[in-house]
Each structure stands twice: as structure tokens, then as C-alpha cells.
C-alpha positions as CSV (number, residue, x, y, z in Angstrom):
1,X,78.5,117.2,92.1
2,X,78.1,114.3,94.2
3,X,78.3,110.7,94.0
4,X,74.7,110.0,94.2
5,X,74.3,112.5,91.2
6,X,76.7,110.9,88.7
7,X,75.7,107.5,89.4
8,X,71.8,108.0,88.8
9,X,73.2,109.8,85.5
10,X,74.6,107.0,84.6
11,X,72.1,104.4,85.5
12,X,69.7,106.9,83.3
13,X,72.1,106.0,80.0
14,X,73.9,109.5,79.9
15,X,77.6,109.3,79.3
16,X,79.8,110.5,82.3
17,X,82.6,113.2,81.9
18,X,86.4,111.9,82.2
19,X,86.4,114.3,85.8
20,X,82.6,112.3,86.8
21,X,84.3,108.9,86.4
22,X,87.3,110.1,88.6
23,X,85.6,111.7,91.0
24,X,83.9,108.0,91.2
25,X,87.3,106.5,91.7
26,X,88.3,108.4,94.4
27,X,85.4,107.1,96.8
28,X,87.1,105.7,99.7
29,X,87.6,101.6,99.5
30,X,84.5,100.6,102.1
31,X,82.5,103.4,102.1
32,X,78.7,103.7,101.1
33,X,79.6,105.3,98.1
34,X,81.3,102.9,97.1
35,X,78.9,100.4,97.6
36,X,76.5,102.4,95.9
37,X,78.6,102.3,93.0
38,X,79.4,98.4,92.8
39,X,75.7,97.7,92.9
40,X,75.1,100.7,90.0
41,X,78.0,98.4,88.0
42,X,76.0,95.6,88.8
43,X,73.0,96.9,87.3
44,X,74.8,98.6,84.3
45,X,76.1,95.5,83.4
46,X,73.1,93.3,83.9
47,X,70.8,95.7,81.7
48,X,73.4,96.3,79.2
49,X,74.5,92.4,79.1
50,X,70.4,91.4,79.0
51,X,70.4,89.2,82.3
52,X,73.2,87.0,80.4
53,X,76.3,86.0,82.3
54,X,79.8,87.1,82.2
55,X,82.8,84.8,82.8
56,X,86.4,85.9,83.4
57,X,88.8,83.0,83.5
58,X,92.7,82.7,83.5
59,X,94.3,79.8,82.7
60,X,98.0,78.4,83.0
């Protein structure tokens, strides 16, 4: 199954399999794929967030 596949699936709302999200995780570092599926986490977590910020801070 490719990349392309599981990542519309997902963008569609359909839950992945445990062997779809590895196979996801073992696109190469800088590869299109990969950057196919930053911007589908981008989207994922715009849509599911509604458009509303997320802020990760550490502080010492």
C-alpha cells in the first residue's frame, strides 16, 4: 500500500492500522513522502484543533 494511499485515508477520518502508521515512519528523513506527510499532520491537526493554536513550551 503506498504512502499516498494511507495518508488520503487518513486525511478522509479513517483510522490507520498499527503496520499503516509504521510504514509512515519509515519514509526516508527528506524525502517527498515525507513532506507529504508533515503537511497531512498539518492539516490533521488544524481541522481537528478548529483553526486554534497549539503551543508547546518547556521551561527551567
Amino acid at each position: 500500500m503506498s504512502g499516498s494511499f494511507i495518508i488520503k485515508k487518513a486525511l478522509d477520518g479513517n483510522v490507520l492500522s498499527a503496520d499503516e502508521i509504521a510504514q509512515l515512519f519509515s519514509a526516508p528523513l527528506f524525502s517527498s513522502e515525507a513532506a507529504e506527510i508533515q503537511a497531512a499532520s498539518r492539516q490533521l491537526s488544524e481541522r481537528l484543533s478548529d483553526g486554534l493554536a497549539e503551543v508547546h513550551a518547556q521551561m527551567e
